[in-house]
C-alpha positions as CSV (number, residue, x, y, z in Angstrom):
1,X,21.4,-6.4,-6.0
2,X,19.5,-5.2,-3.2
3,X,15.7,-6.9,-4.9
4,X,18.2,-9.9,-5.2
5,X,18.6,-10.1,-1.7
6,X,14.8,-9.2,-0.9
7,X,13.9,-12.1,-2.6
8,X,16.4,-14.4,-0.8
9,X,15.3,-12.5,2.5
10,X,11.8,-13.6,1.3
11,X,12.6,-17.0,0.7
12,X,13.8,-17.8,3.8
13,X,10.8,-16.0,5.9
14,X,8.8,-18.1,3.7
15,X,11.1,-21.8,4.6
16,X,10.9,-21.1,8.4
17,X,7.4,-20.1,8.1
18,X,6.7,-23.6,6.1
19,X,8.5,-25.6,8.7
20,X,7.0,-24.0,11.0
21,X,3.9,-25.1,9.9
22,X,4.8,-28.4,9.2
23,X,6.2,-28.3,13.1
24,X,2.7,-27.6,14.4
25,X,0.7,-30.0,12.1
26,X,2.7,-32.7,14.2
27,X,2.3,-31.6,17.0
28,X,-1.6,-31.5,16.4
29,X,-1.7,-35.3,15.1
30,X,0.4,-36.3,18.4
31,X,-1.9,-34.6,20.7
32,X,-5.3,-36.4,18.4
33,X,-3.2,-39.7,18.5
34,X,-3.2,-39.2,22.5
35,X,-6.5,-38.2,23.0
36,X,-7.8,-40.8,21.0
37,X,-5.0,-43.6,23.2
38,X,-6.6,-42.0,26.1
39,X,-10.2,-42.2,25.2
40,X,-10.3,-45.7,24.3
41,X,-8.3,-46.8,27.2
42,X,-11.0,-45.1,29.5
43,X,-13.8,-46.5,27.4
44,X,-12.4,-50.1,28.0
45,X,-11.7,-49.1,31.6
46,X,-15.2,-48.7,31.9
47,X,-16.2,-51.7,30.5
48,X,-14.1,-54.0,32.5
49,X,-15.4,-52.3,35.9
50,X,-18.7,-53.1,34.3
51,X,-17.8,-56.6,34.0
52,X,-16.3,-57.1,37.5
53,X,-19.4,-55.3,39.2
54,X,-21.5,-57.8,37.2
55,X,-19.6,-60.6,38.3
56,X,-19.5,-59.3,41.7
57,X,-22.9,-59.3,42.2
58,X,-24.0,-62.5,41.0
59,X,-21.1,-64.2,43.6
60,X,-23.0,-62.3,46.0
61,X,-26.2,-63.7,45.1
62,X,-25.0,-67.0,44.9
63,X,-23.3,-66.4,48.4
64,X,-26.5,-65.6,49.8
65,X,-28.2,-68.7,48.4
66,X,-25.4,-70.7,50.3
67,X,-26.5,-70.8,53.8
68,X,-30.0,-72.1,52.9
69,X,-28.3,-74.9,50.8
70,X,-26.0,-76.1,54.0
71,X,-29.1,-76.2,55.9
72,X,-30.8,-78.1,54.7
73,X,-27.8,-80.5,53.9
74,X,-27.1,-80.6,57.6
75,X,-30.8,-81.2,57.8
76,X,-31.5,-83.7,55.3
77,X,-28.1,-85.3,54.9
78,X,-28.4,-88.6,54.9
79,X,-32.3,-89.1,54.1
80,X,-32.7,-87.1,50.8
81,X,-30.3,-88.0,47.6
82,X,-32.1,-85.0,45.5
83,X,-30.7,-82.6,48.4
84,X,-27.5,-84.2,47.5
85,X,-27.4,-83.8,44.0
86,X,-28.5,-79.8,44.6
87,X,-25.6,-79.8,46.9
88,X,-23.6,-80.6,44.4
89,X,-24.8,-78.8,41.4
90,X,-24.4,-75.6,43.7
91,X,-21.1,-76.5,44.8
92,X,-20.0,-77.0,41.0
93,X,-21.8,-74.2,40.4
94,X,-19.8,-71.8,43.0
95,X,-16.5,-73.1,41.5
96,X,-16.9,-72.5,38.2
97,X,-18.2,-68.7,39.4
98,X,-14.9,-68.5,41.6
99,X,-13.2,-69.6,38.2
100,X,-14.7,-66.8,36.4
101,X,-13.8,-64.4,38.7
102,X,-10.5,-65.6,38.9
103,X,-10.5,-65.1,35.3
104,X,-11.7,-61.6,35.5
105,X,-9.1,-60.6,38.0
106,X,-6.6,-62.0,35.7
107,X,-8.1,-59.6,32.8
108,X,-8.2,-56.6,35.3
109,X,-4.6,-57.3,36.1
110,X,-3.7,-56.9,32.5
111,X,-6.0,-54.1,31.8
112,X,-4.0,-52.3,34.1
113,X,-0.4,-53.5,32.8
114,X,-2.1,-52.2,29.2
115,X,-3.2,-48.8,31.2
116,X,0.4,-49.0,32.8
117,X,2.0,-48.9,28.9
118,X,-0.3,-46.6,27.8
119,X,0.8,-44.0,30.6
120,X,3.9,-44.2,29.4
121,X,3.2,-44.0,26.0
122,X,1.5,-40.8,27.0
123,X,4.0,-40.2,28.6
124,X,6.5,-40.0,25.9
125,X,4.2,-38.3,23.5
126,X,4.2,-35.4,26.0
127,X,8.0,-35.4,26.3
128,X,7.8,-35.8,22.3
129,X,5.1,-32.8,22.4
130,X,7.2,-30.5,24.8
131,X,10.2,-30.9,21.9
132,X,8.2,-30.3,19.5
133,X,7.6,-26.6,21.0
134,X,10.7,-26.1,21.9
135,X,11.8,-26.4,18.4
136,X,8.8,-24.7,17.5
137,X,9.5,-21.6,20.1
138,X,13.5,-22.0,18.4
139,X,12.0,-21.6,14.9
140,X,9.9,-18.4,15.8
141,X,12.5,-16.8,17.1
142,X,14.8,-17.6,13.8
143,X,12.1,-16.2,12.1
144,X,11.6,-13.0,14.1
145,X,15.6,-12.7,13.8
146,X,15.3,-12.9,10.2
147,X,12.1,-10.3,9.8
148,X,14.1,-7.8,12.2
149,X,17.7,-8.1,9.6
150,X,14.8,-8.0,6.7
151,X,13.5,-4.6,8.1
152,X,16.7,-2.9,8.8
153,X,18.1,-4.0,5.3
154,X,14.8,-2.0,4.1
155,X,15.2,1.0,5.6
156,X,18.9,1.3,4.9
157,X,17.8,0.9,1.1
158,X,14.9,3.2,1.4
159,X,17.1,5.9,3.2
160,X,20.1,5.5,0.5
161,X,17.4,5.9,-1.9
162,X,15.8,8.8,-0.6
163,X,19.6,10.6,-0.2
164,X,20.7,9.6,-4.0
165,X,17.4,11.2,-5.2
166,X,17.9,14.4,-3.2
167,X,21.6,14.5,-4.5
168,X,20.0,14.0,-7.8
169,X,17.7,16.8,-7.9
170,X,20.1,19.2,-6.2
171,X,22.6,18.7,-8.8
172,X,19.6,19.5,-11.5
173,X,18.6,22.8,-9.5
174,X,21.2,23.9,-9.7
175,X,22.6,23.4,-13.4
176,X,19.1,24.9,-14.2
177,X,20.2,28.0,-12.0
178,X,22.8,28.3,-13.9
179,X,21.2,28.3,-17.7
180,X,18.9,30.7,-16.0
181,X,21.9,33.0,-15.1
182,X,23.2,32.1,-18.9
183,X,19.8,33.5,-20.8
184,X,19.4,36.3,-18.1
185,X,22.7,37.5,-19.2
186,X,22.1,37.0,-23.2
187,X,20.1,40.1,-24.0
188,X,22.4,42.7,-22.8
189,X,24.7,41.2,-25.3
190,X,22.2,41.0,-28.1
191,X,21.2,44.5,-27.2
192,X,25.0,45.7,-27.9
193,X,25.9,43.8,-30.9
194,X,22.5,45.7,-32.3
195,X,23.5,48.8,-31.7
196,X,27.5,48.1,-33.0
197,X,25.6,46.8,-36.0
198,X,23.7,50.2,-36.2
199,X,26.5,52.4,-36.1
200,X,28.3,50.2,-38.5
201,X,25.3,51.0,-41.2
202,X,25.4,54.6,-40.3
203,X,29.4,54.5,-41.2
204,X,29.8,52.3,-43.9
205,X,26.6,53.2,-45.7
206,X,28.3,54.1,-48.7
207,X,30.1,51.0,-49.0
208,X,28.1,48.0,-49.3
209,X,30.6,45.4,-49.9
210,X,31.8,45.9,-46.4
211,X,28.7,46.6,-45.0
212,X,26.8,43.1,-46.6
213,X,30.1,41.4,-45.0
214,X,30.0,43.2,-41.7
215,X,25.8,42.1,-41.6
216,X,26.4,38.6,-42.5
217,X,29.4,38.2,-40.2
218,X,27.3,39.6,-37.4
219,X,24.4,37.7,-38.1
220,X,26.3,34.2,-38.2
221,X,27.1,34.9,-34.8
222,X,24.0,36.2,-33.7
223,X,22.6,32.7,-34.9
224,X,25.6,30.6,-33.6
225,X,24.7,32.4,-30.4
226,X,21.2,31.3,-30.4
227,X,22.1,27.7,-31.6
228,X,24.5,27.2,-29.0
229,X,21.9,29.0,-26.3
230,X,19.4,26.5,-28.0
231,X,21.2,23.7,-27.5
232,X,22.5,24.3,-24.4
233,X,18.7,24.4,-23.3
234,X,17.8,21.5,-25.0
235,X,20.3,19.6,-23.9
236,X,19.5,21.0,-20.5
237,X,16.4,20.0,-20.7
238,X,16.7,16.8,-21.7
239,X,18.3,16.4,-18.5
240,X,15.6,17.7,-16.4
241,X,13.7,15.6,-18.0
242,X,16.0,12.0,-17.1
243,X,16.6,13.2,-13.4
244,X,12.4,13.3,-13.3
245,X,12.4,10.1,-14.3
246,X,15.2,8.5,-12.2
247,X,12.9,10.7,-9.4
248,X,10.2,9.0,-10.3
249,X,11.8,5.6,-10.4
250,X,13.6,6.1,-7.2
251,X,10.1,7.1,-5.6
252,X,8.1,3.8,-7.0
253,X,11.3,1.6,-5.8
254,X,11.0,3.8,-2.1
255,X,6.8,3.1,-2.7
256,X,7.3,-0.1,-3.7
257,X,9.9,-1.0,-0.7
258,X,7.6,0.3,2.0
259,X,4.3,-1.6,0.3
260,X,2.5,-1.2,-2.4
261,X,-0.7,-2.3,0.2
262,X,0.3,-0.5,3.3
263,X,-2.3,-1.3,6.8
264,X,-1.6,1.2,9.3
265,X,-3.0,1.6,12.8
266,X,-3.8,4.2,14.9
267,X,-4.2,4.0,18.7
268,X,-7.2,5.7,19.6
269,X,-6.4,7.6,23.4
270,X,-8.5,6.6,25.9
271,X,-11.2,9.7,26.7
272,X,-11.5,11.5,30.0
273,X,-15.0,10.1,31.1
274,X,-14.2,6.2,30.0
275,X,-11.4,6.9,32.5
276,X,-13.9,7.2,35.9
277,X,-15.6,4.5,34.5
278,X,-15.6,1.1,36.8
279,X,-14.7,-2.2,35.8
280,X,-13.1,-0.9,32.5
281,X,-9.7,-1.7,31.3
282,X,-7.4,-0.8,28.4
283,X,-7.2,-3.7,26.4
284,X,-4.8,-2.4,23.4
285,X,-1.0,-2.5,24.0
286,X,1.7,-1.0,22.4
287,X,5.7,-1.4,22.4
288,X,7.5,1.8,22.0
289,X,10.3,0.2,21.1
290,X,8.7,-2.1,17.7
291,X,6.2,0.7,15.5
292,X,5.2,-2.4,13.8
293,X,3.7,-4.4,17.0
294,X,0.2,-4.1,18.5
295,X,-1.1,-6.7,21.7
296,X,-4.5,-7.1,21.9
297,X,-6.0,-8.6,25.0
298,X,-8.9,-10.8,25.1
299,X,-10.4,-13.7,27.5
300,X,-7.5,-12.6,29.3
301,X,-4.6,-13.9,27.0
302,X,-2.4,-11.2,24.3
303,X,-2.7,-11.8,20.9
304,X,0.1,-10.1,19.1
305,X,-0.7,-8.9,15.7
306,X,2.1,-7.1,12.9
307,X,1.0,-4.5,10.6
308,X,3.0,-1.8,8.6
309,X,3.4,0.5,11.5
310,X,1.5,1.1,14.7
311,X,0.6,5.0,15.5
312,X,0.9,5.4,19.8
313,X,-2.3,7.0,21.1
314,X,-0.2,10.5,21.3
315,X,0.8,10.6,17.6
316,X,-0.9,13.8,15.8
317,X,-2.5,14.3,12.7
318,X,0.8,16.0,10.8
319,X,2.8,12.1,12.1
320,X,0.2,10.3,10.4
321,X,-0.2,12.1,6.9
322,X,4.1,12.4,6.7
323,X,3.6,8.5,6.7
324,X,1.4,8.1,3.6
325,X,2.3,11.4,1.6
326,X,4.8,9.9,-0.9
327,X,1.8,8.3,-2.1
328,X,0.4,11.7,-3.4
329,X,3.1,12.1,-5.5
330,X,2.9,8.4,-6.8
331,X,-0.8,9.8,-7.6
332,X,0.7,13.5,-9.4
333,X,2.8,10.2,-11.7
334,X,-0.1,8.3,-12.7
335,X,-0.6,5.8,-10.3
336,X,-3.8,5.2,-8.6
337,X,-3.7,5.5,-4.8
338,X,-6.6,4.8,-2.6
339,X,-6.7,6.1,0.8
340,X,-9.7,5.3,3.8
341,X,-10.1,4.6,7.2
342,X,-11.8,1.1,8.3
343,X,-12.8,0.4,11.9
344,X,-16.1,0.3,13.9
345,X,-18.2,3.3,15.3
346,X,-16.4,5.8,17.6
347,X,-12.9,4.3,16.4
348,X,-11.6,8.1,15.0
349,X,-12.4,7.4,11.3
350,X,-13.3,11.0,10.7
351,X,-10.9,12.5,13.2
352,X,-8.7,10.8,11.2
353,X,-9.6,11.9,7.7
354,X,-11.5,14.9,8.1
355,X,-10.0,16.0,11.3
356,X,-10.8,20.0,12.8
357,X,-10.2,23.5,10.9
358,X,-7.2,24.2,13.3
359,X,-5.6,20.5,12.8
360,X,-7.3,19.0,9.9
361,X,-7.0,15.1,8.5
362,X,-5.2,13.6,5.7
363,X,-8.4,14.5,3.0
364,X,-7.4,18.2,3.5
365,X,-3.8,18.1,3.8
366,X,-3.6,15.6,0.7
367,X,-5.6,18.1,-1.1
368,X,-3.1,20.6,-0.2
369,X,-0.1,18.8,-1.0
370,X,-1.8,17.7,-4.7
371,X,-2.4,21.2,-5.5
372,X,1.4,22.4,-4.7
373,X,2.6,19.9,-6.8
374,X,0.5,20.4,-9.3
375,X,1.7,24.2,-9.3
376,X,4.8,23.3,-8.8
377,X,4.9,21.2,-12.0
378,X,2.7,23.8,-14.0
379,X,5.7,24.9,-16.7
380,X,6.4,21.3,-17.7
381,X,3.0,19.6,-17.3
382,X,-0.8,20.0,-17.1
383,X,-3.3,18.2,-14.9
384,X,-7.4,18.3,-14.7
385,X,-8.6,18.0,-11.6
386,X,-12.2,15.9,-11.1
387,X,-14.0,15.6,-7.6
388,X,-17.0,13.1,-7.2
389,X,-18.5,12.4,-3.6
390,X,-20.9,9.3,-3.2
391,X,-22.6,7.5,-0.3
392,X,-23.4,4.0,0.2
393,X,-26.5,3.4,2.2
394,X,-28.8,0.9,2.9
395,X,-27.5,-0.7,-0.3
396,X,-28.0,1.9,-2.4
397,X,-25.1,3.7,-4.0
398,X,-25.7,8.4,-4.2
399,X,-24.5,11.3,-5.8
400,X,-24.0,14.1,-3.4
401,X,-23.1,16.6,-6.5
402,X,-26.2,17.9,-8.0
403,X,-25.2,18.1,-11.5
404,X,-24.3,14.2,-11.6
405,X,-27.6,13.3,-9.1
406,X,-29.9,15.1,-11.3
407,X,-29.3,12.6,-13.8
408,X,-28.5,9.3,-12.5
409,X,-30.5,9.6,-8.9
410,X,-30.0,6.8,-7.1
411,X,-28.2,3.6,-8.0
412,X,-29.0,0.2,-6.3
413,X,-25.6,-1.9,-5.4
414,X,-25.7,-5.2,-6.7
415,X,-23.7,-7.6,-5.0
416,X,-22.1,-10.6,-7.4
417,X,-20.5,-14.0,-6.4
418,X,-16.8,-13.1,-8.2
419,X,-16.6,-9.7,-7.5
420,X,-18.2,-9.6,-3.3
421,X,-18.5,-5.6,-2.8
């Protein structure tokens, strides 16, 4: 029932996150479908000005050719017929010129009606744009909604699991006490029921039909004892065994619940001498309030990122190895766990991991823990323990144990297209 409604839960993060991205994809072609409106309205902006100042200036050179023209047809008015016919040409000339530029004016007074409608068309597409994001922002925070009820259904099924399993394995302490307390008490009575047997051979030597009777009477109860103690430990054990199981299972469902690929973060605190430091600022933020929540700040603007759970720069080293120790017991089951710390130089990878003698990391500690299991589990199972420790340098992958060194020295990492190391 409750991977039923994980799975629904998951289905709907994914819906809002699809129409979420279809929400944005049309936002994007509205904001290219404007620039591009806004480009080519500008380009043909330009090339009407161009036009006009073209215009402009051949007007003006015609205007300045004017005086020179009347001047000599106040001059030569009635004497020369060629001035005439120049007179003319020029005046025709200066009409068909106002004409044009009559004409352009016309065009420029439509270009801007056309820049007028596009301004409202870009207009609009901003009004359109600006709903888009609201419905966008609306959709976000459906979705947030929907991860926070997704989260609390989690850990109200990871903390009913974790209670049924220690119910579980209470209930099986103590029936196991009690078969304890059962065999403890059984060789007293096989100690008595010898010696009644003795004394009845020392009395009823002479009579051996008794006696054979009295022997196999006691021994059929001597061996309906030990059939019943038998099968009362079997059967006990058979239900150790089923309550190790359901353990187990109830562990890989609590695993498997939290992540089978966890990413955790931890908040590095910032050191005493970066603090007297000028010009420096904390750019990692935290919410106390959301362990799953980390702001970092760059170019001045937050980016917001969401990983498993976020460590606060005060969180100590026992905090962070209670996080991942369930998956030592995953590995005392038979499943493979890997466990390492990724982050640049100075970060606290090895404060991490390796940690100090008086407050050591998660290697130590996970160490520890594996080897009380493993003692704790010695009567019903036994584990081989195997350590290798290798270094990759400069491409080239070493042995730091001298008895696998000695024969396989050094081993160059080749790196393959389908598997990138």
């Amino acid at each position: 029932m409750l991977v039923k409604e994980n799975e629904n839960l998951r289905s709907r993060v994914q819906q809002l996150e699809s129409s979420l991205q279809q929400r944005a994809e049309q936002l994007s072609q509205l904001e290219r479908r404007s620039e591009q409106s806004e480009w080519r309205r500008a380009e043909e902006l330009r090339k009407r000005e161009d036009r006009v100042r073209e215009l402009q200036l051949e007007l003006d050179r015609e205007k300045g050719k004017e005086p020179v023209v009347k001047y000599v047809t106040q001059t030569v008015e009635v004497e020369s017929a060629a001035t005439v016919k120049q007179l003319n040409k020029a005046r025709q000339r200066n009409e068909v010129l106002a004409g044009r530029l009559s004409d352009q004016n016309e065009r420029c007074r439509q270009l801007e009606e056309q820049i007028r409608k596009s301004d409202e068309y870009s207009c609009n597409l901003q009004h359109k744009i600006a709903a888009y994001e609201r419905e966008i922002t609306k959709l976000r925070e459906e979705l947030l909604k929907e991860i926070g009820h997704l989260e609390e259904r989690k850990e109200e099924a990871v903390r009913a699991a974790a209670s049924c399993s220690a119910d579980h394995f209470q209930n099986l302490q103590d029936q196991f006490f009690s078969l304890q307390k059962r065999l403890t008490a059984l060789p007293p009575t096989l100690r008595s029921m010898k010696t009644d047997y003795a004394s009845l051979r020392s009395q009823v030597r002479n009579f051996s039909d008794f006696y054979g009777s009295a022997i196999n009477e006691a021994k059929k109860q001597i061996a309906a004892a030990i059939n019943e103690m038998s099968e009362a430990n079997k059967d006990l054990l058979e239900k150790y065994r089923k309550e190790v199981a359901l353990r187990r299972k109830y562990h890989e469902q609590l695993v498997e619940l939290k992540g089978n690929i966890r990413v955790l973060c931890r908040v590095k605190p910032v050191l005493k001498e970066d603090q007297h430091e000028e010009g420096q600022s904390v750019v990692v933020a935290t919410d106390p309030n959301n362990e799953s929540s980390l702001t970092v700040i760059s170019k001045g603007k937050g980016r917001i990122f969401e990983l498993d759970k976020v460590f606060q720069p005060q969180a100590t080293q026992e905090e962070i190895f209670q996080e991942i120790e369930p998956l030592v017991t995953s590995c005392i089951d038979g499943y493979h766990v890997c466990i390492f710390a990724y982050g640049q130089t100075g970060s606290g990878k090895t404060h991490t991991m390796e940690g100090t003698v008086e407050n050591p990391g998660i290697n130590q500690r996970a160490l520890k823990h594996l080897f009380n299991e493993i003692e704790e589990r010695k009567d019903m199972w036994s584990y081989t323990v195997s350590v290798s420790s290798v270094e990759i340098y400069n491409e080239v992958l070493r042995y730091f144990l001298t008895f696998v060194s000695s024969f396989l020295g050094e081993i160059p990492v080749i790196y393959t297209k389908s598997v990138p190391f």
